[in-house]
C-alpha positions in Angstrom: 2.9 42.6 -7.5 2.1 41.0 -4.0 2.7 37.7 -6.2 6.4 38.7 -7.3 7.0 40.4 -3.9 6.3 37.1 -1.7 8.2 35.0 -4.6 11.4 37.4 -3.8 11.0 36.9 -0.5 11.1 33.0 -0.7 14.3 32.9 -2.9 16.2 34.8 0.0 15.2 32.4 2.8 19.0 32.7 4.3 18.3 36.5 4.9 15.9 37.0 8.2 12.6 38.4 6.8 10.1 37.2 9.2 8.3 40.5 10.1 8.1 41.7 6.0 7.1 38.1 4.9 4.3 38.4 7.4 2.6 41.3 6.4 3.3 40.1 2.7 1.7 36.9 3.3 -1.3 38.5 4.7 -2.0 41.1 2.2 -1.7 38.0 -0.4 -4.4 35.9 1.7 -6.6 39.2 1.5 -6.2 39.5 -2.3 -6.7 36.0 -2.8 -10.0 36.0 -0.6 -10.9 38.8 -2.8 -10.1 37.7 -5.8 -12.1 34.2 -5.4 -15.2 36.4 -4.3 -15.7 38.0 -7.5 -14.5 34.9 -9.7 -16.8 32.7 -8.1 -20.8 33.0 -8.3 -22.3 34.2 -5.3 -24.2 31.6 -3.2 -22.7 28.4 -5.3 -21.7 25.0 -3.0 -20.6 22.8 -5.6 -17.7 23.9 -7.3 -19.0 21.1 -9.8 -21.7 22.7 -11.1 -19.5 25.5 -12.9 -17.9 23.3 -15.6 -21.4 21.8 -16.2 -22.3 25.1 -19.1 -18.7 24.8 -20.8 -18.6 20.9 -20.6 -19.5 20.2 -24.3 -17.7 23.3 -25.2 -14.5 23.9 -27.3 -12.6 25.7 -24.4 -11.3 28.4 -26.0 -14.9 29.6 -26.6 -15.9 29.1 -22.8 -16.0 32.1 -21.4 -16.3 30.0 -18.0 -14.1 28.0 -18.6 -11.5 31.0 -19.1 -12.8 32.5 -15.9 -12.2 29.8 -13.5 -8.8 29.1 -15.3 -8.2 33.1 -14.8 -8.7 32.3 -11.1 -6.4 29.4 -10.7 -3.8 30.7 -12.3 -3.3 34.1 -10.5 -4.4 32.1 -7.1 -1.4 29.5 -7.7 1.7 31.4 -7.9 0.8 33.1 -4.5 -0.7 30.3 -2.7 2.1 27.9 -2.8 4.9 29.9 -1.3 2.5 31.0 1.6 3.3 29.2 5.3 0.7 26.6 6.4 -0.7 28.7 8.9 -1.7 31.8 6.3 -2.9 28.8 3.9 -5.2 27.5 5.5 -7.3 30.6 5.9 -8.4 30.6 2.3 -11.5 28.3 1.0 -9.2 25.3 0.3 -11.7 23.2 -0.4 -13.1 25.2 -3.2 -9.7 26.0 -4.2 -9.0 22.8 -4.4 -12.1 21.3 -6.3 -11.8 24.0 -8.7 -7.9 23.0 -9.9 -9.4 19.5 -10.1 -12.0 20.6 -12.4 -9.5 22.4 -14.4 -7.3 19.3 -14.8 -9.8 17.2 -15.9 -11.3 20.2 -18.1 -7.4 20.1 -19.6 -7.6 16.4 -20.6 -10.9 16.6 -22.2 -12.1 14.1 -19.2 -10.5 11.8 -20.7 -11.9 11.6 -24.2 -8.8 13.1 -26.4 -7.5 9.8 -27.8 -11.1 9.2 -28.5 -10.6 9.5 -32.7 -7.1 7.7 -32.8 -8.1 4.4 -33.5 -9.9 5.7 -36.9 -6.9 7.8 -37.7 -4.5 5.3 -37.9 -3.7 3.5 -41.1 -1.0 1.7 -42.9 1.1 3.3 -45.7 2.2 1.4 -49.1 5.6 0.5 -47.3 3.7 -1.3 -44.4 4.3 1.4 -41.8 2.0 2.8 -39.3 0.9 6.4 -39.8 -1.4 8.7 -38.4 -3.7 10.8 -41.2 -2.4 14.7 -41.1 -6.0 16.2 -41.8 -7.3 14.0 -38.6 -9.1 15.0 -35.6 -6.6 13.7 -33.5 -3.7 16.2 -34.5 -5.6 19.4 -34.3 -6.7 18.4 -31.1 -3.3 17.6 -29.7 -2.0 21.2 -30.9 -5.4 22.1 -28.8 -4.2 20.8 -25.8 -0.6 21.4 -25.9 -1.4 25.2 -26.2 -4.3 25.4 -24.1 -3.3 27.3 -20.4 -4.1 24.6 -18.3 -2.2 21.9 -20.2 1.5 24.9 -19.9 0.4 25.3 -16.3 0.0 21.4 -15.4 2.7 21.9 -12.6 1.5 24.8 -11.0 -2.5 23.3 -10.9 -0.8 19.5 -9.7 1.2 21.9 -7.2 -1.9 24.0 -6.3 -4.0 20.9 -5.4 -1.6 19.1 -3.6 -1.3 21.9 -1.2 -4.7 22.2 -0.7 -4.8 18.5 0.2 -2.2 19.1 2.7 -3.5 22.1 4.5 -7.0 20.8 4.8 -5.9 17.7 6.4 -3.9 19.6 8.8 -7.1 21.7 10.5 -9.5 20.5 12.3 -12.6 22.1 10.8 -11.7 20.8 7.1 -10.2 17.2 8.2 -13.5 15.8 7.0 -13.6 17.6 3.8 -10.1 16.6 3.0 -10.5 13.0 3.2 -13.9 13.2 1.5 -12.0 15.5 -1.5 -9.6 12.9 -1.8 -11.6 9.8 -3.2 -13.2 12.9 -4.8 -9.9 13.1 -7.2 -9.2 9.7 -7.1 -12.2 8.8 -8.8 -12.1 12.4 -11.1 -8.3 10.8 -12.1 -9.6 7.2 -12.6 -12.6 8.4 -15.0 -9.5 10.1 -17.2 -7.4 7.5 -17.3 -10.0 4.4 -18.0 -11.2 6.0 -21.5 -7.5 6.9 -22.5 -6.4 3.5 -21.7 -9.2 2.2 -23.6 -8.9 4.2 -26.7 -5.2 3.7 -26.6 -5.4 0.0 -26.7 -8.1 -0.3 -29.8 -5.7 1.9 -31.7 -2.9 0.6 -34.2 -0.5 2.6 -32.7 -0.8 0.3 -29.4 0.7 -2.9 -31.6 3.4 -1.1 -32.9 6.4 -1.6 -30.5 8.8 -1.0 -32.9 10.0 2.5 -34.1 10.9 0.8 -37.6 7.4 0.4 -38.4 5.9 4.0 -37.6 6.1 6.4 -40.8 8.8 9.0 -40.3 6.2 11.9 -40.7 4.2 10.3 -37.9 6.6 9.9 -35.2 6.7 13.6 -33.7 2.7 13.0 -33.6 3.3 10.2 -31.4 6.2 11.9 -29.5 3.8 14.9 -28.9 1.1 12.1 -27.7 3.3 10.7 -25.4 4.5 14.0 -23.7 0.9 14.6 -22.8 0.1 10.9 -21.1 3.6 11.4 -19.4 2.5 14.9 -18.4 -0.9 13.2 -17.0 1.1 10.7 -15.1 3.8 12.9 -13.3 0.8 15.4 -12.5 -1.2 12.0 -11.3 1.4 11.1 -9.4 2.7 14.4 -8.1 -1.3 14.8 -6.5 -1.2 10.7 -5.3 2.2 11.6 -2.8 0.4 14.6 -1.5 -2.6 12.1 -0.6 0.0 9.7 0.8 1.7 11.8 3.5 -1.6 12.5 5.0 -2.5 9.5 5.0 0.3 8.5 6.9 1.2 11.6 9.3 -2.9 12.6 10.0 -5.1 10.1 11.8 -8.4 9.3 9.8 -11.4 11.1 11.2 -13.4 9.4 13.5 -16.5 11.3 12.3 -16.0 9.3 8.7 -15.8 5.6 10.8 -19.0 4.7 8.7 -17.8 5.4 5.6 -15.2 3.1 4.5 -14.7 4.3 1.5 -12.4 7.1 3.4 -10.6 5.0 5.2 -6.7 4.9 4.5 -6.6 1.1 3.7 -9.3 2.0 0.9 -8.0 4.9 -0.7 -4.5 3.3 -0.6 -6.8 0.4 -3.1 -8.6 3.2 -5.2 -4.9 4.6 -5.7 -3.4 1.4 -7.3 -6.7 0.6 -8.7 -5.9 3.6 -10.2 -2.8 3.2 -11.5 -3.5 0.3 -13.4 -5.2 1.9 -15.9 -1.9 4.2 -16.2 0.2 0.8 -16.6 -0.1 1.2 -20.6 1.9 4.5 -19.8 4.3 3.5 -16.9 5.4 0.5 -19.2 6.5 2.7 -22.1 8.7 5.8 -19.8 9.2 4.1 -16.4 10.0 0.5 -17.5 6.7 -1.2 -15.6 7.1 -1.3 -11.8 8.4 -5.1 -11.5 11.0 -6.3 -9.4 14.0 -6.4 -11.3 14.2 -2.6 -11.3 11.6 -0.7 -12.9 10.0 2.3 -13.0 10.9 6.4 -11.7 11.8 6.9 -8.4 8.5 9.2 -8.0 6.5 6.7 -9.3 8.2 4.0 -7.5 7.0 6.2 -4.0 3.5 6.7 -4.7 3.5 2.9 -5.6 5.0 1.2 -2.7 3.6 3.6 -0.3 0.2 3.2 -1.3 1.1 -0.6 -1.0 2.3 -0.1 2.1 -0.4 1.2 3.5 -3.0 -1.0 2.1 -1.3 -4.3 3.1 -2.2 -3.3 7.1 -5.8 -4.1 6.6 -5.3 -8.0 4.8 -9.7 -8.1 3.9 -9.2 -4.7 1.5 -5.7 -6.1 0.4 -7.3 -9.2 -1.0 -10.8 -7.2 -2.3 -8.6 -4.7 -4.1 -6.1 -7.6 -5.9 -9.8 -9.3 -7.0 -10.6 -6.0 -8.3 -7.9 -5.9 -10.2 -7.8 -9.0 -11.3 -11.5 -9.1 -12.3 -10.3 -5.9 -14.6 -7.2 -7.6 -16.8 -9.5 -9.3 -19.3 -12.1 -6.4 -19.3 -10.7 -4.7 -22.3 -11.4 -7.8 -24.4 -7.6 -7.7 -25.2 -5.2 -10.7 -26.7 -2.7 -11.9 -24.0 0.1 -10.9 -26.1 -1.3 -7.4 -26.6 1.2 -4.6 -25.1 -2.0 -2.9 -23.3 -3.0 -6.2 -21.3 1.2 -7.4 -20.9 0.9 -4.1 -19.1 -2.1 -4.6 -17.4 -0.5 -8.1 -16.4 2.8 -7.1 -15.1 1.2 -4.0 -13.0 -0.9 -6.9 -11.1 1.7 -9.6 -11.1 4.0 -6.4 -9.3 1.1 -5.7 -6.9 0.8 -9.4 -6.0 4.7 -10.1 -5.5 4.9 -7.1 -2.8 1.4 -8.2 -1.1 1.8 -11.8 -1.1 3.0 -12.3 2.8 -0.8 -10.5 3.3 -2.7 -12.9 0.6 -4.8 -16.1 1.6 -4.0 -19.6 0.0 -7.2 -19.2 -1.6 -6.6 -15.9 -3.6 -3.0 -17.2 -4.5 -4.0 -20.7 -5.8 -7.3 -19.5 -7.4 -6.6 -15.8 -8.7 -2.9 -14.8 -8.8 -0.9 -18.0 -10.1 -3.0 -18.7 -12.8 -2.4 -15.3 -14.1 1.6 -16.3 -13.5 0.8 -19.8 -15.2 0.2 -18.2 -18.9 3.3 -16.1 -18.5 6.1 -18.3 -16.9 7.7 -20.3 -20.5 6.9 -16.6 -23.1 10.5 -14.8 -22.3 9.6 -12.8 -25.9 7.6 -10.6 -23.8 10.3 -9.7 -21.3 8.3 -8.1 -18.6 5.7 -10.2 -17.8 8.2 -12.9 -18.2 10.4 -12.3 -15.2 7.1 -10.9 -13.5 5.6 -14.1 -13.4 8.6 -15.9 -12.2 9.0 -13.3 -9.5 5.6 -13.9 -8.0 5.7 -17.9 -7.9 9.0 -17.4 -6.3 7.8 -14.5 -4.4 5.4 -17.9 -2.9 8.4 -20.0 -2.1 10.1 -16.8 -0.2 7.2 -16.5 2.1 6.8 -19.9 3.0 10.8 -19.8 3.7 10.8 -17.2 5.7 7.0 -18.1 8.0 9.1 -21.4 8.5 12.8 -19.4 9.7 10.4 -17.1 12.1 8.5 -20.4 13.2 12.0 -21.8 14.6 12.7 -18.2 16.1 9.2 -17.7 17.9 7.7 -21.1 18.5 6.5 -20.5 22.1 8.1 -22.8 25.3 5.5 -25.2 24.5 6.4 -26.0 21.2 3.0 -24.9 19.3 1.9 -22.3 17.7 -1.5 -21.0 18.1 -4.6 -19.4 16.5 -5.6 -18.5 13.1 -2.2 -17.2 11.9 -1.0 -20.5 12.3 -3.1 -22.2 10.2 -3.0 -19.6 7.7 1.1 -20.2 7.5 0.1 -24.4 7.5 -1.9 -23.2 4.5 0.7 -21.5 2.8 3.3 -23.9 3.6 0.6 -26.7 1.4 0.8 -24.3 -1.6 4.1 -24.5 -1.6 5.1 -27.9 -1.0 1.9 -28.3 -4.4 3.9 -25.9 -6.6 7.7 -27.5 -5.8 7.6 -29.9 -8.3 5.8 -28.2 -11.0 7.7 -25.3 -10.7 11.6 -27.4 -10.6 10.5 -28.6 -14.3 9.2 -25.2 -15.0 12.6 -23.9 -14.0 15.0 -26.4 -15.8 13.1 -25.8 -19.1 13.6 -22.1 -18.9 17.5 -22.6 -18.8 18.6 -22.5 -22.0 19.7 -19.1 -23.8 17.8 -16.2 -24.2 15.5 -17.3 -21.2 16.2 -16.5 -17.5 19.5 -15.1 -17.5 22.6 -17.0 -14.7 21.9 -14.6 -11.8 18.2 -15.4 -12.2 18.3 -19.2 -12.7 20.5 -20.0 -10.0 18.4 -17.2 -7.4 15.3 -18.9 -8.4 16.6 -22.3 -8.1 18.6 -22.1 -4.7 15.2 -20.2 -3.3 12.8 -22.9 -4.8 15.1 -25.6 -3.1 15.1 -23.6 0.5 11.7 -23.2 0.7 11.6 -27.4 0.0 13.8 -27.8 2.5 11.9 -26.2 4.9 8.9 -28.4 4.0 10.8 -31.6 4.1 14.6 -33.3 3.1 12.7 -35.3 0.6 11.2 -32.5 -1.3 14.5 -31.0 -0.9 16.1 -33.5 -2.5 13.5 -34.2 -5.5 15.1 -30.1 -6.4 18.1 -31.7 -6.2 17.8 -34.8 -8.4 16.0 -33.7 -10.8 19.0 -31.0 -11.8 21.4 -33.8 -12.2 19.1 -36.0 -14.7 18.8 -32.4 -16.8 22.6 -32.0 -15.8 23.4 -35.8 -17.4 21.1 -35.2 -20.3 22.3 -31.7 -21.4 24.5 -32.0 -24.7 24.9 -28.3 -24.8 27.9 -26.9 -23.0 27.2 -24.0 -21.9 23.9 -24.9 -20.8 26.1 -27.5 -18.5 27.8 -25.3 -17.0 25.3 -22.8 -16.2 23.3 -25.6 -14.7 26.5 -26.5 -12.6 26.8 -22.9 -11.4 23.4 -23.5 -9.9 24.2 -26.9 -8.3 26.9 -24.8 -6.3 24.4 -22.2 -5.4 22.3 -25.3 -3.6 25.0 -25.3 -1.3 23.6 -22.5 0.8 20.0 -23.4 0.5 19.6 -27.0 2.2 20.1 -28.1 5.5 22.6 -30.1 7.6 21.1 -33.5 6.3 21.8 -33.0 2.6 24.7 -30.8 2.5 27.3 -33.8 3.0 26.0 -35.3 0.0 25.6 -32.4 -2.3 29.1 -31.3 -1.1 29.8 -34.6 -2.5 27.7 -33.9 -5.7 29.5 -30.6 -6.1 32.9 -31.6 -6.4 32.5 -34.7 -8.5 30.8 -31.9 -11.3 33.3 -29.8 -10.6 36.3 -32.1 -11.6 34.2 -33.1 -13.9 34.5 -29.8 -15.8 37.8 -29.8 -18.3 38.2 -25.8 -19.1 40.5 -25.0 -16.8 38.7 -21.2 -17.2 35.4 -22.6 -16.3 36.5 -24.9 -13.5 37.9 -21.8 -11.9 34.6 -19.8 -12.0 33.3 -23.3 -10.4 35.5 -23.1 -7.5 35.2 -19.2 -6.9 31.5 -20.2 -6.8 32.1 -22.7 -4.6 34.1 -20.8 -2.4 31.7 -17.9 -2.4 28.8 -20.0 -1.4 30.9 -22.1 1.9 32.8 -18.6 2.9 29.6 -16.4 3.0 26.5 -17.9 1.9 25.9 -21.1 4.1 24.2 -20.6 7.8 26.0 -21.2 10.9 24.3 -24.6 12.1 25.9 -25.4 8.3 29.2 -23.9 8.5 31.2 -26.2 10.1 30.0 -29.2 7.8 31.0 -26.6 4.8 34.4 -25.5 5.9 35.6 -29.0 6.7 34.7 -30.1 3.4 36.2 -27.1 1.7 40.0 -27.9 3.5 39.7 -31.4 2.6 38.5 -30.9 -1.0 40.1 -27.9 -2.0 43.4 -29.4 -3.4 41.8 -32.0 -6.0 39.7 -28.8 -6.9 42.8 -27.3 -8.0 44.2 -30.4 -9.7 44.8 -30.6 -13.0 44.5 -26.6 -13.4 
């Protein structure tokens, strides 16, 4: 009653109800205190050691396991409406460890996928299908109608609040950091057996909804709901961590345990979410550059990011960790579960790489890139890897433009963070040429697409520019002799269209001569439908794309070219 009472209240927040929602609130903190005292054994510290009798236990035999579940459930509807302040004078932290318990009492711990791989076979017409009478299907219906799995909300809700109004009191700050590499690690130990189960089943191979056996697919639909419901719940307890991580100051008491730390909770979170990456790649698209994933899941991703690139020595342990973990499953390259894998990391390395050594670039990330740079069949990992090796040339552009920005009065740069960018700067320069042929044989159709080409092109051609005109100009060459050697029109005049877009990319001492370049392949051109889209892209790149110290070379050459441009149209 005090449950539908304070509920009523918070649906009519325009009306003024302070002084009612008050008492309300405290007779609901009174009940809830009371409540957990007979629920929970008397004189028991580790909310840990309850699960331990019902463990092995089907759970809708556990008495226990119903009891604590009993708890949770009445406890949740009335905690989360209540104010911070009235919160916060419950046991959170036993609260809290409790709805953990429960979650990973929902999903088994992990272990429900653990009989798919023997229940999948193939049919007489070649199509996957999962065996009615298995293991597998009674267990899903198990789940799917146990309590915990219909209340997943509320229990993600309930612990995310607990989180929150630990972190905000002095006397459970420690407790609250402490709880949360708790659940990070309680999440991770869910996810690493799913992820492994998944992948040594058929049903991970099977991309294609031709091949799955008609009667099968609302098994795998029904699978699917439940990873997706693990994920959102996941990610749904991961923000919660996030904010206090980044409106709460860390405990000074916890200094020697870095564990706690933001930085390496922000690494245990994507560490984390690697072994969800077989999920995120099937409902949120992967979490790679070119657009993918939910905007939740996007959040909790770049935020943990965030926050773990300010400490560079856990940035680069936690990309070896990951790295050291792609092969692990013993896993083809071309298997969905490690292109997954491969993509989350590749994703990780493109946002971190301004924080990354020379060392862990050369040595760990781009020879993950390397394998993955000429397969555009798999789609993902395809524009991944591209993405990182330009996501190289982008930072080495841009350490250059804030070089001529900052250099001091002097004219030298000091300390270690200049040699690091000297370092950088080498890799770069290293990968230019390897990386211009890499590019010019992934032109043709059904590789990169136009936009991509000429984006990767014109920023692999700035960055050599900012090395040197030479290197600059080896970009440059080298697209004419694939430019006089392609037989293929349209191939021509996509590889035109990214000549033009070099306009905007070099400096003052090569842009008279690729001006020059430019309009002899323009005229060149004999559709008068194509040499228009040539000029608009010429006139795009001189009107808006080309820097000021450049403009003026531009815009004379434009007036003075622009009429032979048009001739013949």
């Amino acid at each position: 009653m005090l449950t539908g009472l304070l509920q009523g209240l918070e649906d009519h927040k325009e009306y003024e109800l302070d002084s009612p929602r008050k008492k309300v609130e405290t007779e609901v903190v009174i009940a809830c205190a009371e409540l957990a005292e007979v629920v929970i054994p008397e004189g028991t510290n580790d909310p840990s050691d309850w699960n331990h009798q019902y463990e092995e236990e089907n759970h809708d035999r556990s008495p226990m396991a119903l009891r604590h579940l009993t708890l949770v459930m009445k406890l949740a509807p009335a905690m989360l409406p209540l104010s911070l302040d009235n919160l916060v004078m419950l046991d959170l932290e036993i609260i809290a460890r409790l709805t953990l318990d429960q979650i990973s009492y929902t999903f088994q711990g992990g272990h429900f996928l653990k009989a798919l791989p023997t229940s999948c076979s193939t049919n007489a017409n070649g199509l996957l299908e999962i065996d009615k009478s298995s293991y597998i299907i009674t267990n899903l219906n198990a789940m799917t109608s146990y309590p915990g799995f219909q209340q997943l909300s509320t229990l993600s809700k309930l612990l995310s609040r607990c989180i929150a109004g630990m972190a905000s009191q002095s006397l459970t700050k420690i407790a609250a950091w402490e709880l949360m590499v708790s659940i990070i690690e309680r999440i991770e130990d869910i996810a690493r057996p799913l992820e492994a189960d998944w992948a040594r089943s058929a049903c991970a191979t099977v991309t294609d909804e031709a091949r799955i056996a008609p009667e099968t697919k609302p098994i795998l639909t029904t699978l699917w709901n439940v990873l997706k419901s693990l994920l959102f719940s996941s990610i749904m307890i991961a923000q919660s961590m996030l904010l206090v991580m980044s409106f709460e100051p860390h405990p000074w008491q916890l200094w020697l345990k870095p564990e706690t730390h933001s930085h390496a909770i922000s690494a245990s979170i994507v560490s984390m979410f690697l072994h969800f990456s077989f999920i995120t790649s099937k409902f949120g698209g992967g979490l790679t550059s070119h657009g993918g994933g939910f905007t939740e899941q996007k959040k909790v991703f770049y935020g943990a990011l965030d926050i773990l690139a300010a400490d560079p020595w856990e940035t680069e342990l936690c990309m070896k960790r990951i790295a050291g973990k792609l092969p692990g499953l013993s896993l083809e390259l071309s298997h969905p579960v490690r292109e997954a894998r491969t993509s989350f990391f590749l994703a990780c390395s493109e946002q971190l790489m301004p924080k990354l050594s020379e060392t862990l670039v050369e040595h760990t990330v781009l020879p993950v890139a390397y394998h993955h740079l000429s397969r555009p069949g798999h789609r993902e990992t395809y524009e991944s890897a591209h993405s990182v090796v330009l996501s190289v040339f982008a930072n080495h552009a841009r350490l250059h433009s804030n070089d001529e920005t900052s250099t001091p009065a002097n004219g030298k740069k000091k300390g270690k963070g200049k040699e690091k960018d000297d370092e950088k700067g080498k890799l770069a320069a290293k990968l230019t040429p390897f990386y211009t042929t890499c590019l010019l044989e992934n032109a043709g159709e059904g590789k990169l697409s136009d936009d991509q080409l000429r984006l990767a092109y014109s920023s692999l051609t700035r960055s050599a520019t900012s090395t040197s005109p030479a290197l600059a100009q080896l970009c440059i060459d080298s697209l004419l002799t694939s430019l006089s050697s392609s037989s293929s029109g349209p191939d021509v005049f996509r590889l035109r269209l990214v000549l033009i877009s070099l306009i905007s990319a070099v400096d003052s001492t090569l842009l008279p001569s690729l001006l020059a370049t430019v309009q002899v392949e323009v005229l060149k051109e004999r559709d008068d439908e194509k040499r228009i889209k040539l000029k608009d892209a010429v006139f795009k790149q001189v009107l808006r794309e080309v820097g000021d110290a450049e403009r003026e070379i531009a815009m004379k050459w434009w007036l003075d070219a622009e009429d032979e441009l048009e001739s013949g149209l």
